[in-house]
N, C-alpha and C positions, 0 to 999 in steps of 0.2 A: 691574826697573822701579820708580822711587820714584813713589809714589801720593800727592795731598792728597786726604783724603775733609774735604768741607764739610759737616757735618748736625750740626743743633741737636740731634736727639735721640743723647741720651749710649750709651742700649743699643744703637741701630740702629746708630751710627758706630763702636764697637767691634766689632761683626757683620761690618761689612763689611770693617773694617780687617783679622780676623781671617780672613774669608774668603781675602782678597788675599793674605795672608802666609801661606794655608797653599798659594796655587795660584804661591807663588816671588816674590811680589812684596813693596814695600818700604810699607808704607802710615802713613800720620803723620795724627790725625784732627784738628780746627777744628769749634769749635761756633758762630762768630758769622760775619758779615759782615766786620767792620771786621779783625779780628785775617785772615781769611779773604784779605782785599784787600792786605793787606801782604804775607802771606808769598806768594802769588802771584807778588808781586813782586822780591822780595828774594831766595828760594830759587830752585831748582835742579830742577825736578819735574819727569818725564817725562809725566805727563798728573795730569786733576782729576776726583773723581765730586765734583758740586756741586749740592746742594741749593736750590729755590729761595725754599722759606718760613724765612730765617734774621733773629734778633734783628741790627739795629746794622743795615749796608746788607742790601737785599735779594738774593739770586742775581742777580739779572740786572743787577742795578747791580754788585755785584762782579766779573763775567765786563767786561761793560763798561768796567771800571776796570783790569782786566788786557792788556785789547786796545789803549786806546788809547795804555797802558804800553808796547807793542810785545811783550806776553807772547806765545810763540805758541804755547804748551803745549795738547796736544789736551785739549777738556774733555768729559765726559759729563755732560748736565745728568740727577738721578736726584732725582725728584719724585712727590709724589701729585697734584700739577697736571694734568691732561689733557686738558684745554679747549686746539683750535686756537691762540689769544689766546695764551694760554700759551706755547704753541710755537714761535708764531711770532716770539714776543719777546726769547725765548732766543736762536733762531738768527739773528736782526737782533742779537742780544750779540755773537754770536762762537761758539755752542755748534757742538759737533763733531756731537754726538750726544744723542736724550733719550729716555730708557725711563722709565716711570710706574711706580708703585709699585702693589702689589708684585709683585715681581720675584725670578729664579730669581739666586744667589750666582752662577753658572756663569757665567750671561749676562752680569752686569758685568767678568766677571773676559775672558769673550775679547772683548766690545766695546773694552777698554781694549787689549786686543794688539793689536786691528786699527785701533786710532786711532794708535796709538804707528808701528805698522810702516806705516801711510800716511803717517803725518807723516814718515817716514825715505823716504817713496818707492819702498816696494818695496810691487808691484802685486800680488801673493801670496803667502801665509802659508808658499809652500814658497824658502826661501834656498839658492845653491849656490855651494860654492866648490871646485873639481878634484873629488873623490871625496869631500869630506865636505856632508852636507845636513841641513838644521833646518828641520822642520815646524813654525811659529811656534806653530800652533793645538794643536798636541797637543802642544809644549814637548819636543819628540825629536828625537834627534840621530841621525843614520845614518853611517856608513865605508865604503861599497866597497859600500853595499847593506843589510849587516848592522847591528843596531842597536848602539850609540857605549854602553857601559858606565862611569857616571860618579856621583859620587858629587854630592848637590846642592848643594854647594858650586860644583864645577867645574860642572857644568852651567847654574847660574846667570852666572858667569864668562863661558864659551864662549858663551852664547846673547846676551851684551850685546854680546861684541868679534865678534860673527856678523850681528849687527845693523848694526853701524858698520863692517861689511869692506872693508879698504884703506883705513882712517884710521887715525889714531893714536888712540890712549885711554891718557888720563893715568893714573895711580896713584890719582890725588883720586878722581877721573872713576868708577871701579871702584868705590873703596868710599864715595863718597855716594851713588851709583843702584845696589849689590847686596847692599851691606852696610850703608849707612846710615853710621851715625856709630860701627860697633861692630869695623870694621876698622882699625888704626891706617894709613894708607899708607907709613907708615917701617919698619915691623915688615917681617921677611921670610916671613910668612904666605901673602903673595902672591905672593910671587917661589915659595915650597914650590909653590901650587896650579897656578900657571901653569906649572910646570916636569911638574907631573904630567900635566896635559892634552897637554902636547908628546908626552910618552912614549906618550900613548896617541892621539893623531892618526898615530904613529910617520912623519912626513915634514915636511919644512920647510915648515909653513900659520902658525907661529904664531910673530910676532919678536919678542925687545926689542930696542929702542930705548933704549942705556943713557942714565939720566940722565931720559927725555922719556917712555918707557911700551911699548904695545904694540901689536902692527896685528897682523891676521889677513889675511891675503893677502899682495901681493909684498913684497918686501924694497926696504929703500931702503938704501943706500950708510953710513947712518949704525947700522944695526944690529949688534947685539955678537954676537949668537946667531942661529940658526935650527936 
């Protein structure tokens, strides 16, 4: 999951950024408003922790400026704001969700899974596809019951294209939301890891699609492998 964290304060927005990245996830921090309201718009993020005391526009005026952008990326508004007023101004923004400060790392870290995975439409944290299953909230993989042994590489991998089952996901797609910008998607990295995870699903769940990427569920007509 690619994360914007928005906070003016420099310690706290590497805290959390640090948090994210150690519970799998991709996080990029913004200390202003204005810089804040661009990349909202411009980028590619699967959800936002956004502050609302920020130099240049305020939170709620940048959540606002993303919405009527047609942004519809889930946000967590994550403030020491806690006055009603407050809250209710946020979510007349557009905000997903808003926790007050301070706050436990844990708690933004699965508020964001469970924004991310409603925003995908799946009604609970547990995903199924034939015999294999991903507990969203505890970030595990199961096979026939027993628990899926994978290295966090591949586990971050499988829990994105487990996310989006029976779509296709591009090569981009992978390494801007798992890897960020430190995957090349031309390199054959990904074709290594994706070929490992096959081995160890050990049955046809997971295709390419030569040329176009990869889908986790049925095959389509134009797949090279399973």
């Amino acid at each position: 999951m690619r994360v914007l964290v928005v906070e003016d304060d420099a310690e706290l927005a590497a805290s959390i950024a640090a948090g994210l990245e150690g519970d799998g996830m991709i996080a990029e921090t913004v200390g202003n408003g204005d810089e804040a309201a661009f990349l909202g718009c411009t980028e590619d993020y699967d959800a936002a922790v956004l502050d609302l005391g920020l130099p240049g526009q305020d939170g709620v005026s940048v959540l606002r400026h993303w919405r009527e952008q047609g942004r519809r990326l889930p946000v967590l508004v994550l403030t020491a704001r806690g006055r009603w007023s407050d809250k209710l101004a946020a979510f007349d923004a557009g905000a997903d969700d808003y926790l007050t400060k301070p706050f436990l790392q844990e708690e933004v870290a699965l508020r964001l899974r469970v924004l991310k995975r409603r925003s995908l439409g799946h009604a609970t944290p547990i995903l199924q596809l034939g015999p294999l299953q991903y507990d969203a909230n505890a970030d595990r993989f199961t096979l026939d019951g027993q628990p899926l042994a994978m290295t966090a590489q591949e586990q971050r991998i499988l829990a994105y294209l487990m996310q989006r089952k029976g779509h296709l996901v591009t090569r981009s797609e992978i390494s801007e939301h798992v890897y960020a910008r430190d995957l090349d998607p031309e390199s054959n990295t990904l074709d290594v890891l994706i070929g490992r995870i096959r081995r160890k699903l050990g049955r046809p769940l997971l295709h390419t699609e030569r040329g176009r990427g990869f889908r986790l569920g049925a095959a389509t007509d134009a797949d090279a492998q399973s």
